[in-house]
N, C-alpha and C positions, 0 to 999 in steps of 0.2 A: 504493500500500500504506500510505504512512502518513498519506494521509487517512483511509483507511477504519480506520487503530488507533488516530488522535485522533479519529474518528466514533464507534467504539464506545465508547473511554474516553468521552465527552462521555454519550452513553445510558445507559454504567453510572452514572455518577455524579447521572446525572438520575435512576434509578429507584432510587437507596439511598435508605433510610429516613433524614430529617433525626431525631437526635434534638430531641424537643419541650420547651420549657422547663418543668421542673414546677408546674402549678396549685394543688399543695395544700404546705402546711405541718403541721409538728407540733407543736404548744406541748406541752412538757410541763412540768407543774405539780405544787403542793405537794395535800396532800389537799384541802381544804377550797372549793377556788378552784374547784369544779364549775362553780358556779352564776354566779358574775363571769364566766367565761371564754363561758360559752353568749351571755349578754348581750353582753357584748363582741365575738364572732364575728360575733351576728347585724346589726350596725351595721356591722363591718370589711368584711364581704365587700361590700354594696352600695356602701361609700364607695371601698373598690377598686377596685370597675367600673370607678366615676364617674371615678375620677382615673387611671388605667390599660389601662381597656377590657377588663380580663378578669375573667372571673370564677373565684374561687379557694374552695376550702375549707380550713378549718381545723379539723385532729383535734387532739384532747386527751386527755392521758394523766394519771394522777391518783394518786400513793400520796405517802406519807410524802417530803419534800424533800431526806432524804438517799439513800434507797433509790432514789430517782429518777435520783440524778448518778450512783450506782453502776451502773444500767441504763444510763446514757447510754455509759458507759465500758466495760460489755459487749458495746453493738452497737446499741442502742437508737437508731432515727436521728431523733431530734428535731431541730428545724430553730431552734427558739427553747426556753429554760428561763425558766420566770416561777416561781423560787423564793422562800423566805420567809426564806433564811439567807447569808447572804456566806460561809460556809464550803464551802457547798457546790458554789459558782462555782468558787471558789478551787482546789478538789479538781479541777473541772474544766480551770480553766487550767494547774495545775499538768502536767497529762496533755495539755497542748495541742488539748485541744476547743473550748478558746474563747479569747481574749487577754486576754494576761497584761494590760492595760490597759482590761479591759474595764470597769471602774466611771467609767472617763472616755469611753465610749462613748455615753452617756445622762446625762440631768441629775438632778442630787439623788443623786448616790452609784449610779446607773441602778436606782434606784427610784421608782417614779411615786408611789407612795402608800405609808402605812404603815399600823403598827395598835399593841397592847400590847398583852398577857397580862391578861386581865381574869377575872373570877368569874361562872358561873352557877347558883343554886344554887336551892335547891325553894320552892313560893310561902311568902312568910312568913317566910324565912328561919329556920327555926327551932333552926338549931345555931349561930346568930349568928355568922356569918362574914362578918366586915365587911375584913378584911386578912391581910398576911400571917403577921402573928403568929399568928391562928387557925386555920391550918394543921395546926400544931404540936399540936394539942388532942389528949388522949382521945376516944375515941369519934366522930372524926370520920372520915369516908370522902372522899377524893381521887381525880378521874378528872383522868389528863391523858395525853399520849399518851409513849412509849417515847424518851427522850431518844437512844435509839441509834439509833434507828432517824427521827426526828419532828424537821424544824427545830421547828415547836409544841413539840416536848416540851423542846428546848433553851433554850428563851428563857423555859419555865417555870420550869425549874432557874435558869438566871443571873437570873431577875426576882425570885427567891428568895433567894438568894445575897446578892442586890447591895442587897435589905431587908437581909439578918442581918448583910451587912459594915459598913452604916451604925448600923443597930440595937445592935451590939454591937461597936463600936471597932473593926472589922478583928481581931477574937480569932479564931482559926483556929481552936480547941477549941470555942468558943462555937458557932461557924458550924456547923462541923461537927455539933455535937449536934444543934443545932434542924434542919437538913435530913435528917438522920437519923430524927429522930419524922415528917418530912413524908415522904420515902418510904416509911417502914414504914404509915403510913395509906392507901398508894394499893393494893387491891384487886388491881387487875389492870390492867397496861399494854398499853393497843393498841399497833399498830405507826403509826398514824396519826390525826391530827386529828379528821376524819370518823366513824373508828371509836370512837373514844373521845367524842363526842359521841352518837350510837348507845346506846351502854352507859348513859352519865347517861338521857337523855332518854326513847329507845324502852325500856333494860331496867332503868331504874328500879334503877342499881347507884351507888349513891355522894350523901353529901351536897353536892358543888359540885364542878363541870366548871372547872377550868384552862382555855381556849384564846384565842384571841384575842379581841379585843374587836367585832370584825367578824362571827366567829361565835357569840361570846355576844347581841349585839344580832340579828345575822339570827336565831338560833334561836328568839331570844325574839318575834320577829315571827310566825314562824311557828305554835309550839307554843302560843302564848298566853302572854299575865299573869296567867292565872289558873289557871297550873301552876309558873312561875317567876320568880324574879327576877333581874334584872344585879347585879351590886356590882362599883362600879371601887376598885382600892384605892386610898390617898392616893398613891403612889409607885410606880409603874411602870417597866419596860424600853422603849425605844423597838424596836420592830419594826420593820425595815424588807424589802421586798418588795424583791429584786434582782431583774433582769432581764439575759437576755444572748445573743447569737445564739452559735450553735453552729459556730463557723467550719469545722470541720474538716466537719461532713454538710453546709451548705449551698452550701459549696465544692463540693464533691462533687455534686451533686446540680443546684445551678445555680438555689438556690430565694434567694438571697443579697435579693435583691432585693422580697420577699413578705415574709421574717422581717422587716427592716429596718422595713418602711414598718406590718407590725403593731405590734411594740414602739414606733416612734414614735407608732401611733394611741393608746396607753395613757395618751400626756401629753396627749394633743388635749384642747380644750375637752368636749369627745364622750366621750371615752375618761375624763377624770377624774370627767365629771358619772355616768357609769356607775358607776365605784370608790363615788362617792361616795352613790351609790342602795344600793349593798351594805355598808352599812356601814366602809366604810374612809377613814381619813383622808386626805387630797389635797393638790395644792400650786395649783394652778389657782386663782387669786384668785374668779373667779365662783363655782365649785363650793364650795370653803369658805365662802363668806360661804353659801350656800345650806343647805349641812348642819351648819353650826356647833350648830345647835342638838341633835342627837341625839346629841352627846358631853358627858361632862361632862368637868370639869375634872380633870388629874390631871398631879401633877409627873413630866416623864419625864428619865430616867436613861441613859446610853447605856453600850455596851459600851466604848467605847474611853477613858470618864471612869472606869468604874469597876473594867474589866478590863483596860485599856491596849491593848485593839484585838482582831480578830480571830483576828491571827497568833502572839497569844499565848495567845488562849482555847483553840485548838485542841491543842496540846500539853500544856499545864497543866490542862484541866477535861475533854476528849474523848477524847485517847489512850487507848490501852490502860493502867492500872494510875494513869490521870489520877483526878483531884480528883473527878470525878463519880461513879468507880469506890466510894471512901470511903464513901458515903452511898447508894449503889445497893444496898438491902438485899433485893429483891425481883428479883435477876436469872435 
C-alpha cells in the first residue's frame, strides 16, 4: 500500500504544471522615451538570446513620469521604471516597490544618460527667445508639459527657478514675479512631454516648446530646419534619467533576472551608443567622444547645488500649497 501512495504521489507530482519562469518584462517609462526604448528593445532581446538562451520580450508603457509611479502603486506590474525624475523612484521606495538604496544599485546616480530642459521654437526665431529671461515676455506663448503631472514639466519649473535664483540674488519676490509672467504665458498644459510636443509642432499652438534637449534635437531631426529651431540657453538644469527594478513585481513574478540584465544593457557600450543616437547625453567614453559634436555647450546647474537635493525639493516646491503652487496660475 505505500508503495503504490509514494507511486501515485510521484505521478501526481510528475503531471503538475511547473510554473514557467516569465519571458517578458515591462519597462515602464516617462512620455517621451517611445522611440529610445523600441531601439533599445530591438538590440536587448537578440543580445539576451546570445548571452542566456532565451528569448524574451519587452512591453513599454509610456505617460507623464509621475502619473507612471502612481500606476505602479495602483497595481500597475512593471518589472523595471526608466524615469526622468529621482522623485518619483523615491515615491516609489518610499511604498517599498523598489529599494530604499536603489540609486546605489547602478552607476552614475543609476542613470545611464542624461539631458536638460532646452528650447524649441519656430524657424527664424522670431519672438527672439534666446533664454530664460525671454520667457517672461508679453506676447509670448509657452508649451511645456503639467509640472503635476510631467517629470519634463518639473525640471522646466526648477531650470526656471534656478535662472531667477541666480539672476536675481535669491529674492523670493523677484522669483516669484518673473515665474508668475512665465506660467501665465503657457496656453494650455499637457499632462505629458509627448503631448505637449504635439501641441507646439502638429497644432501649431505656442511660440517655443520647453522639453528636453533630446527631444528638442530629435524633433528637430525629424520635422525639419526649415520649420524650426533649437536654442540651448547659457545655463541649464542637469537632467538626469533614473533607473530602477521594481522589486516588489519582479519578486513576485520571478522576472528578477531579465529586468536586471536590461537596465544593465543601458550602460553597455551598445546601450549608450543607442542613448547617444537619440539625442541624449552619455557616460561611455566611446559614445561621447562620438556624439560630442551635436551638443552645444551649456553650463549645467544641479538640483542639489541649487535646491539642496531632492528631499527637499519635494516638500518645499511639489507638495500641496508648495512653492510651485505660488506661481501655478493656470490650474
Amino acid at each position: 500500500m505505500k508503495k503504490l501512495l509514494s507511486g501515485l504521489a510521484l505521478a501526481a507530482a510528475l503531471s503538475s504544471p511547473v510554473l514557467a519562469q516569465p519571458t517578458d518584462i515591462l519597462n515602464v517609462s516617462y512620455d517621451i522615451s517611445r522611440e529610445l526604448f523600441e531601439a533599445v528593445n530591438a538590440k536587448f532581446v537578440p543580445s539576451y538570446a546570445a548571452d542566456a538562451g532565451v528569448t524574451v520580450t519587452v512591453n513599454q508603457s509610456h505617460a507623464g513620469s509621475s502619473k507612471q509611479a502612481g500606476l505602479i502603486k495602483e497595481g500597475l506590474e512593471g518589472d523595471v521604471v526608466t524615469f526622468n525624475q529621482v522623485i518619483d523612484i523615491d515615491t516609489l521606495a518610499k511604498a517599498e516597490y523598489v529599494a530604499a538604496d536603489w540609486k546605489a544599485k547602478f552607476a552614475n546616480n543609476a542613470s545611464p544618460f542624461y539631458s536638460l530642459p532646452a528650447f524649441l521654437v519656430r524657424e527664424g526665431n522670431p519672438k527672439a527667445i534666446n533664454g530664460w529671461a525671454d520667457l517672461a515676455k508679453d506676447g509670448v506663448q509657452i508649451i511645456f508639459p503639467n509640472p503635476k503631472t510631467s517629470g519634463n514639466g518639473r525640471y522646466t519649473y526648477l531650470a526656471a527657478r534656478a535662472w531667477a535664483t541666480e539672476e536675481y540674488a535669491s529674492d523670493e519676490a523677484k522669483i516669484e514675479e518673473y515665474l508668475k509672467k512665465v506660467f501665465a504665458n503657457v496656453p494650455v498644459f499637457e499632462t505629458g512631454g509627448r503631448a505637449a510636443t504635439t501641441t507646439f509642432v502638429e497644432n501649431g499652438i505656442g511660440d517655443v516648446l520647453i522639453t528636453f534637449e533630446a527631444e528638442v534635437l530629435g524633433t528637430l531631426k525629424i520635422a525639419g530646419e526649415d520649420k524650426f529651431d533649437a536654442v540651448s540657453p547659457a545655463v541649464s538644469l542637469l537632467a538626469e534619467f533614473p533607473v530602477a527594478v521594481v522589486d516588489k513585481v519582479v519578486d513576485a513574478r520571478g522576472s528578477r533576472a531579465i529586468a536586471e540584465a536590461y537596465l544593465n544593457y543601458l550602460y553597455s557600450p551598445e546601450g549608450q551608443d543607442i542613448a547617444g543616437a537619440f539625442f541624449h547625453r552619455v557616460h561611455e567614453e566611446a559614445a561621447v567622444a562620438k556624439y560630442a559634436g551635436q551638443f552645444p555647450e551649456v553650463r549645467l546647474v544641479t538640483v542639489e547645488d541649487v535646491f539642496g537635493g531632492w528631499d527637499k525639493v519635494q516638500p518645499e516646491h511639489f507638495a500641496e500649497g508648495g512653492l510651485l503652487d505660488k506661481v501655478f496660475l493656470n490650474q
